[in-house]
TORMIKOL-206581 format. One record per atom (N, C-alpha, C): x, y, z; residue number from 0; atom name. Coordinates in pm, whole numbers. Example, Ala and Ser with C-alpha at 12.3 -4.5 7.8 and 13.67 -1.06 7.14 Angstrom:
BEGIN
((1319; -569; 780); 0; N) ((1230; -450; 780); 0; CA) ((1320; -330; 780); 0; C) ((1285; -225; 708); 1; N) ((1367; -106; 714); 1; CA) ((1290; 3; 787); 1; C) 
This chain:
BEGIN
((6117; 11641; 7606); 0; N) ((6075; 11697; 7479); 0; CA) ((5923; 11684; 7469); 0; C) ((5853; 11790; 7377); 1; N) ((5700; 11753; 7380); 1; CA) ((5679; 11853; 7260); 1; C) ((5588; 11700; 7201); 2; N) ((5570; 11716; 7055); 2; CA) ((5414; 11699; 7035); 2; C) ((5372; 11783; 6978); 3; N) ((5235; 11812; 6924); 3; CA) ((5205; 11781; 6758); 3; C) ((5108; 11701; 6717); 4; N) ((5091; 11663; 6650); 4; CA) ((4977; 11745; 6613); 4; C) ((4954; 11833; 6455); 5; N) ((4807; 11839; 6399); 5; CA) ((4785; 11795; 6260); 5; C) ((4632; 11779; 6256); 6; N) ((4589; 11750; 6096); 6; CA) ((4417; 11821; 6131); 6; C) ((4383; 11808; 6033); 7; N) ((4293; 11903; 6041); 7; CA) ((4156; 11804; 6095); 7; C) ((4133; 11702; 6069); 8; N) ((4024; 11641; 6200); 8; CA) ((4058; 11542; 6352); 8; C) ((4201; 11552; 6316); 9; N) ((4268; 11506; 6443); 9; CA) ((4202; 11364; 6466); 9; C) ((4177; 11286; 6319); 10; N) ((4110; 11147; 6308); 10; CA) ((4199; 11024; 6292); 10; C) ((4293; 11053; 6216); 11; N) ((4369; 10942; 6170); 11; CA) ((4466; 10978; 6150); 11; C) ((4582; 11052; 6087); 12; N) ((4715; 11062; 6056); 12; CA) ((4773; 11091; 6220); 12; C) ((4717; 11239; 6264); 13; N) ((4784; 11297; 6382); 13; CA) ((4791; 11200; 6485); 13; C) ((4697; 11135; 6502); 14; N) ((4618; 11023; 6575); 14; CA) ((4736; 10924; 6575); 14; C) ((4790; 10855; 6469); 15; N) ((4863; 10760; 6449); 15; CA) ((5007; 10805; 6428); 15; C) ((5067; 10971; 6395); 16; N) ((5155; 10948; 6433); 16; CA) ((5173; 11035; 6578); 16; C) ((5106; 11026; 6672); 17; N) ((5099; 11046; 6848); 17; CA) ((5122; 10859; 6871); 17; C) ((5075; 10830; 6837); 18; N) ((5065; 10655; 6874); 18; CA) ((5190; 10621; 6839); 18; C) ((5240; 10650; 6724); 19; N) ((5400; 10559; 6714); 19; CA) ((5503; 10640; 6784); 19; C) ((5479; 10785; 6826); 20; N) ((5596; 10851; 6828); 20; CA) ((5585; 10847; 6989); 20; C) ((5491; 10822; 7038); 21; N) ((5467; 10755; 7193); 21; CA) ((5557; 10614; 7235); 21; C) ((5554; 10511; 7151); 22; N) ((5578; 10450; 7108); 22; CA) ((5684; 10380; 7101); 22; C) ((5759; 10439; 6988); 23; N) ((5886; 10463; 6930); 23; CA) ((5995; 10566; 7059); 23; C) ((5932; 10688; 7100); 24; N) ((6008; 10732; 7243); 24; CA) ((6017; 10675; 7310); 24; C) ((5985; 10567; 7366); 25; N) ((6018; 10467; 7459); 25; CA) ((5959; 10592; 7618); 25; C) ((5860; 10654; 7587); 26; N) ((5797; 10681; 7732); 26; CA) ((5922; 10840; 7761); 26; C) ((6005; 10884; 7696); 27; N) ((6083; 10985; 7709); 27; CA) ((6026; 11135; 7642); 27; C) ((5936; 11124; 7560); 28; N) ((5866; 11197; 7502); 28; CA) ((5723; 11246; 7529); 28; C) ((5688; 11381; 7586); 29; N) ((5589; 11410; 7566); 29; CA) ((5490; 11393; 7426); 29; C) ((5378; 11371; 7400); 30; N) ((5321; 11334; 7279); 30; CA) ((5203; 11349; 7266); 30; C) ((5173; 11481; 7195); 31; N) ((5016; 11473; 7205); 31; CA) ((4977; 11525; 7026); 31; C) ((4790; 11525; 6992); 32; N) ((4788; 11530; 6876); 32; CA) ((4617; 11622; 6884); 32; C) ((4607; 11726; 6811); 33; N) ((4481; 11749; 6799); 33; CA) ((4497; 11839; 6625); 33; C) ((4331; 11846; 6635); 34; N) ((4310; 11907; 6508); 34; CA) ((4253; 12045; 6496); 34; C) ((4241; 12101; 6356); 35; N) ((4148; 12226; 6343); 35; CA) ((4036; 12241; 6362); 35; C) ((4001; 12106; 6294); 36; N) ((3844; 12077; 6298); 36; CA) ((3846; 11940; 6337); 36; C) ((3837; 11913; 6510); 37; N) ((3723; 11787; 6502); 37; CA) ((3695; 11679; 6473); 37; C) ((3722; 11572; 6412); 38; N) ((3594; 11459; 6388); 38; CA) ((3551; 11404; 6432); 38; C) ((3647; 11299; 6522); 39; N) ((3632; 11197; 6608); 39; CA) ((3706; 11084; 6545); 39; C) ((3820; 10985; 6652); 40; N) ((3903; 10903; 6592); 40; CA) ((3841; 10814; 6457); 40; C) ((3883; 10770; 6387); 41; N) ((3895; 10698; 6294); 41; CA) ((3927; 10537; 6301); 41; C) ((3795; 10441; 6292); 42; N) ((3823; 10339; 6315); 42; CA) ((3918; 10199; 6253); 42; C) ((3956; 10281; 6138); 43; N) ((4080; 10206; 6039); 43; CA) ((4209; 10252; 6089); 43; C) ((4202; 10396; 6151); 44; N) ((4380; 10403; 6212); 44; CA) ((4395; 10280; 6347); 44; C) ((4248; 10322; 6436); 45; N) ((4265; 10202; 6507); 45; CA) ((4350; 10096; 6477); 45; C) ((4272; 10030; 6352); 46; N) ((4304; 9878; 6296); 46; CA) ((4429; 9867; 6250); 46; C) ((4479; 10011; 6185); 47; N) ((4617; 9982; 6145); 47; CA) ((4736; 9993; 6229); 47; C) ((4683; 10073; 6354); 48; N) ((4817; 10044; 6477); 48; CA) ((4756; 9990; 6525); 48; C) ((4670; 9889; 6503); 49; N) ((4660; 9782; 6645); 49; CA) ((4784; 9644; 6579); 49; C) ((4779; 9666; 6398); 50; N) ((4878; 9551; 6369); 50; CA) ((5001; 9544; 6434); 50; C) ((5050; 9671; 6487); 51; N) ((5143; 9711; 6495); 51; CA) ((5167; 9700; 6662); 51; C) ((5057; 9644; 6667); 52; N) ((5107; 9630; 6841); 52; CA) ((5046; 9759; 6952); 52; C) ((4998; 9872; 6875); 53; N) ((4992; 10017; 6938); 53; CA) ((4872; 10005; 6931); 53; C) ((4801; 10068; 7089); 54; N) ((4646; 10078; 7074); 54; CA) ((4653; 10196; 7104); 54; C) ((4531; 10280; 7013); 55; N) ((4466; 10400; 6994); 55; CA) ((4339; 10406; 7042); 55; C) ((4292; 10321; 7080); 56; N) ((4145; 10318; 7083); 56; CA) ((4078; 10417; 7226); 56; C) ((4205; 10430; 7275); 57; N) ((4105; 10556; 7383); 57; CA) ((4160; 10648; 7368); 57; C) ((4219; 10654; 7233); 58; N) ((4274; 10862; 7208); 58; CA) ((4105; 10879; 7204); 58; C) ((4102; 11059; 7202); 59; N) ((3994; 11139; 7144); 59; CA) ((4055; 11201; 7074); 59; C) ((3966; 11255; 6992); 60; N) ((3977; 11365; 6850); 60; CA) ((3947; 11489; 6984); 60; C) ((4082; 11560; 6920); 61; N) ((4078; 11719; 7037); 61; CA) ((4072; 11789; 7001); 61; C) ((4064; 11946; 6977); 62; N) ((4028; 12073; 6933); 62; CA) ((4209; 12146; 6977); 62; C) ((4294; 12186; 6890); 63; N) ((4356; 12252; 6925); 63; CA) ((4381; 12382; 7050); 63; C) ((4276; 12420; 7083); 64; N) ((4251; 12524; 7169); 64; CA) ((4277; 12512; 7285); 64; C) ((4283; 12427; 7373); 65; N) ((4343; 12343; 7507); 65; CA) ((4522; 12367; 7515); 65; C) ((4542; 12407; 7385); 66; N) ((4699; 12313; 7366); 66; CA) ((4792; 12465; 7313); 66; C) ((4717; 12581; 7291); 67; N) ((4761; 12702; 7262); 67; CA) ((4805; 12754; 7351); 67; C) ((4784; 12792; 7461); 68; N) ((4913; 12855; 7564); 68; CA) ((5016; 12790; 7602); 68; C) ((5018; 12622; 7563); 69; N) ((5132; 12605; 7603); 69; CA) ((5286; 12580; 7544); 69; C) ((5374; 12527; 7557); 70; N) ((5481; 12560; 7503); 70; CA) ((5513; 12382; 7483); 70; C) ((5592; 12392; 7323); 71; N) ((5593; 12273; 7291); 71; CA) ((5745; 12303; 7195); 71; C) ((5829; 12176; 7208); 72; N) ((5977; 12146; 7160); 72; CA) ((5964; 12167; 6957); 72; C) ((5841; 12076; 6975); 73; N) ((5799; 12071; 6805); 73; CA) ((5655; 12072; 6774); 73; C) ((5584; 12132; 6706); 74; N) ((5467; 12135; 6621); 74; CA) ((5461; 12115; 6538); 74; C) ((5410; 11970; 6491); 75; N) ((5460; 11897; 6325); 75; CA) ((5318; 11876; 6253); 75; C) ((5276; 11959; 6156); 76; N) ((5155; 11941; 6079); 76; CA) ((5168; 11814; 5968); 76; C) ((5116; 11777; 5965); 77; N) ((5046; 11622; 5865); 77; CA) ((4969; 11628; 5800); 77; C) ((4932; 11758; 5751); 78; N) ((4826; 11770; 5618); 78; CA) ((4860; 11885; 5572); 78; C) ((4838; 11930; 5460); 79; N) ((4855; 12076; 5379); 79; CA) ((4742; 12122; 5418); 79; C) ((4597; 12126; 5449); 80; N) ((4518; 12194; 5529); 80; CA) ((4548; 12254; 5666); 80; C) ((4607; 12148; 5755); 81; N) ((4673; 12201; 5870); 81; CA) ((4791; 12282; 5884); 81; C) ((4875; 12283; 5787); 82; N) ((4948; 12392; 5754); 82; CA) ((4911; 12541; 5752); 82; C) ((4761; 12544; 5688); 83; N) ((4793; 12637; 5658); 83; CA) ((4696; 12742; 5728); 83; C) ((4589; 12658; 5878); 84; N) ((4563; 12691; 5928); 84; CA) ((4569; 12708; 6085); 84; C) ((4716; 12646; 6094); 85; N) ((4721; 12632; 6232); 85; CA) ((4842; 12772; 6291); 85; C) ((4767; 12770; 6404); 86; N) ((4844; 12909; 6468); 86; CA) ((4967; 12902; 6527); 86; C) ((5070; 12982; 6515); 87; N) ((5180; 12986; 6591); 87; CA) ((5168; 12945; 6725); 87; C) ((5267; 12876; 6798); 88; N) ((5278; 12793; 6896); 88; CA) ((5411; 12888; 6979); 88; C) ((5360; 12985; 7060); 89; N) ((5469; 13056; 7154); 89; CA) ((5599; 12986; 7170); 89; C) ((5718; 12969; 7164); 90; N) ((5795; 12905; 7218); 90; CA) ((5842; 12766; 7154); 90; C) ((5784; 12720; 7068); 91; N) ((5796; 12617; 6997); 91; CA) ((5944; 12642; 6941); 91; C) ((6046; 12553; 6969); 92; N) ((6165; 12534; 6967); 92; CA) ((6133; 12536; 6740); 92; C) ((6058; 12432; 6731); 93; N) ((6072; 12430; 6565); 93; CA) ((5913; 12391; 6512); 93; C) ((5903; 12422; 6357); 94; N) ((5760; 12336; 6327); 94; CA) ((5820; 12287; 6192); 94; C) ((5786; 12177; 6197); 95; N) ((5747; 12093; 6087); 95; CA) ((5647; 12050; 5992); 95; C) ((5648; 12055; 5901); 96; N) ((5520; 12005; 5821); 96; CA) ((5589; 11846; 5729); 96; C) ((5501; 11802; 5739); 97; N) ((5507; 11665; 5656); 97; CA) ((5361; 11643; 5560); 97; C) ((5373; 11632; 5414); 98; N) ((5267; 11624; 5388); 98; CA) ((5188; 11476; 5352); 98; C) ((5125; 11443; 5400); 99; N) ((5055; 11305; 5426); 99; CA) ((4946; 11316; 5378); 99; C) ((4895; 11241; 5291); 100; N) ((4778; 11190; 5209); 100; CA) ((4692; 11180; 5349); 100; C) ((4533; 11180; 5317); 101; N) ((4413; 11158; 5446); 101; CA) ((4391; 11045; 5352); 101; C) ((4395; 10899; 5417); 102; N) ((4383; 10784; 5383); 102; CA) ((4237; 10797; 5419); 102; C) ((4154; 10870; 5481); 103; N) ((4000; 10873; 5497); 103; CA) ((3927; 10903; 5364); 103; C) ((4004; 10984; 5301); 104; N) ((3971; 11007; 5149); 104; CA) ((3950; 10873; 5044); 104; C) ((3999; 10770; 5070); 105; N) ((4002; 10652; 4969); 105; CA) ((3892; 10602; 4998); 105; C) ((3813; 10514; 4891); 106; N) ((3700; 10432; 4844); 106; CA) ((3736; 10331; 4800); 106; C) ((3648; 10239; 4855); 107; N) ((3680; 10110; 4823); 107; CA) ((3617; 10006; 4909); 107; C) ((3701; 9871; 4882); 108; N) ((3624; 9804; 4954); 108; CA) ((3726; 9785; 5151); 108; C) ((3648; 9761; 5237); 109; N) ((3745; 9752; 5329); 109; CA) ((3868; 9712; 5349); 109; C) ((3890; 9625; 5298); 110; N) ((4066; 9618; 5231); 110; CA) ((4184; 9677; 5185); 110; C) ((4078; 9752; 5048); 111; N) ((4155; 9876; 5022); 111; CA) ((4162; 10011; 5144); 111; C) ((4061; 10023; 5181); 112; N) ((4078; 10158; 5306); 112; CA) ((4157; 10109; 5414); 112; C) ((4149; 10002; 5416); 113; N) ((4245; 9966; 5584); 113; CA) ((4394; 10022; 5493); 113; C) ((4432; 9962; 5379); 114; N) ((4542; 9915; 5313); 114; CA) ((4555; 10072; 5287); 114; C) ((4517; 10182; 5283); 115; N) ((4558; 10272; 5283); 115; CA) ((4592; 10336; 5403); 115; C) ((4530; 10307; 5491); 116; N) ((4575; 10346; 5647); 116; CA) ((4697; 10297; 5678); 116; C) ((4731; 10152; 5609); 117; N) ((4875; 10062; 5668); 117; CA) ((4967; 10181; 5587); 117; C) ((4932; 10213; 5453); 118; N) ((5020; 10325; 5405); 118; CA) ((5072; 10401; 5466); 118; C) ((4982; 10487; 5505); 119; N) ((5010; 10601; 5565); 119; CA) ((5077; 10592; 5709); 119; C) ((5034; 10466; 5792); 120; N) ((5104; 10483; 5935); 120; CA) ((5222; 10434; 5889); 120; C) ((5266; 10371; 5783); 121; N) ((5453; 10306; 5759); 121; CA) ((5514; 10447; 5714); 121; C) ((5437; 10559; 5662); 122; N) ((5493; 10686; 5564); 122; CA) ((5512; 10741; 5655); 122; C) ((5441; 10765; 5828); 123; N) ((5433; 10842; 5955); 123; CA) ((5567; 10727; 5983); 123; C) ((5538; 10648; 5992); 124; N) ((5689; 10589; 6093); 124; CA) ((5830; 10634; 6049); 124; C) ((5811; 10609; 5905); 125; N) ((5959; 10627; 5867); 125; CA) ((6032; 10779; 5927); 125; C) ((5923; 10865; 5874); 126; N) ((5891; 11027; 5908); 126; CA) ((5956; 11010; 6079); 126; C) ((5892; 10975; 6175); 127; N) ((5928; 10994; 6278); 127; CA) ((6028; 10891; 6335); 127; C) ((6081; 10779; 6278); 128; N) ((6240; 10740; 6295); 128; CA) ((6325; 10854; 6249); 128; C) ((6326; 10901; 6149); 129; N) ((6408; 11004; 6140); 129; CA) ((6427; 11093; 6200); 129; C) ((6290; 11120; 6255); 130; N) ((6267; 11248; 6345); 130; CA) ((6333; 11185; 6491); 130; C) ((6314; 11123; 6537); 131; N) ((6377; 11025; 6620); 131; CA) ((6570; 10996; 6637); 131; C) ((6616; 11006; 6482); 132; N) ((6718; 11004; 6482); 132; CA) ((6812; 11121; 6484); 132; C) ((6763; 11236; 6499); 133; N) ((6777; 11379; 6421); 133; CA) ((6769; 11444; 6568); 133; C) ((6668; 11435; 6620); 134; N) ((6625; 11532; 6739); 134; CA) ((6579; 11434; 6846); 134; C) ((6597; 11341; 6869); 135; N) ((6568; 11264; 6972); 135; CA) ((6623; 11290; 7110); 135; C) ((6582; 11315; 7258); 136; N) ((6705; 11348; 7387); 136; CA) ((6778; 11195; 7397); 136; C) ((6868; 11237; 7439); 137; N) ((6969; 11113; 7480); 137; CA) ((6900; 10978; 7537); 137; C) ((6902; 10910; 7526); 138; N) ((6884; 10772; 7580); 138; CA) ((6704; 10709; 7479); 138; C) ((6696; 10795; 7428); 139; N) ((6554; 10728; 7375); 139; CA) ((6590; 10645; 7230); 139; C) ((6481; 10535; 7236); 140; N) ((6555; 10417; 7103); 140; CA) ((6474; 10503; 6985); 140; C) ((6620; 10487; 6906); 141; N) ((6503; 10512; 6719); 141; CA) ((6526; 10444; 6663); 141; C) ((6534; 10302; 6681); 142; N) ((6499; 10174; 6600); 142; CA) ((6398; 10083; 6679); 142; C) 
């Protein structure tokens, strides 16, 4: 199976859920994640899957355009921006959208912004246990 992840800076949500759903497949899953626009990873998703045991720290922030001719099981958007600009995916068995808050958006003091990142990667996990439990190939764990 191979699952493509977007959000529109391909910084932190897509980012983190490529990291759990890598993860969580137990190595049975293709898994990749880019954006519309750009930013460059996000150093609080870092922090919030590193609690978790998952390192991100040598993803890059990718440009969707690499990832358009090819053919993918699922294309699951993670922002209502990326929804509504991302292009049909030839062959894509299904697409999904999930809509996920950009925890990059919050202010505060570092506490609060990490503490919104822990949000959002537990709101991506649950999201992709299910997804996990639903459409998973045979032998891969979704707990």
């Amino acid at each position: 199976m191979r699952v493509l992840f977007v959000c529109t800076g391909n910084s932190a949500r897509s980012q983190m859920a490529e990291g759990l759903l890598r993860h969580l497949g137990g190595g049975r899953i293709e898994v990749y994640s880019a954006g519309t626009e750009p930013r460059g990873l996000n150093p609080y998703a870092v922090r919030a899957m590193a609690e978790r045991g998952i390192d991100i720290s040598h993803h890059t922030s990718k440009s969707l355009e690499p990832f358009l001719g090819q053919r993918f099981d699922w294309v699951i958007t993670v922002c209502d921006r990326a929804k509504q600009s991302c292009p049909t995916f030839t062959g894509a068995a299904g697409r999904i959208h999930w809509s996920v808050g950009d925890p990059a958006e919050v202010q505060g003091s570092d506490e609060q912004v990490l503490s919104a990142f822990r949000a959002v990667r537990d709101d991506l996990e649950a999201r992709i246990r299910t997804f996990l439990s639903q459409r998973a190939p045979a032998g891969t764990p979704s707990s």
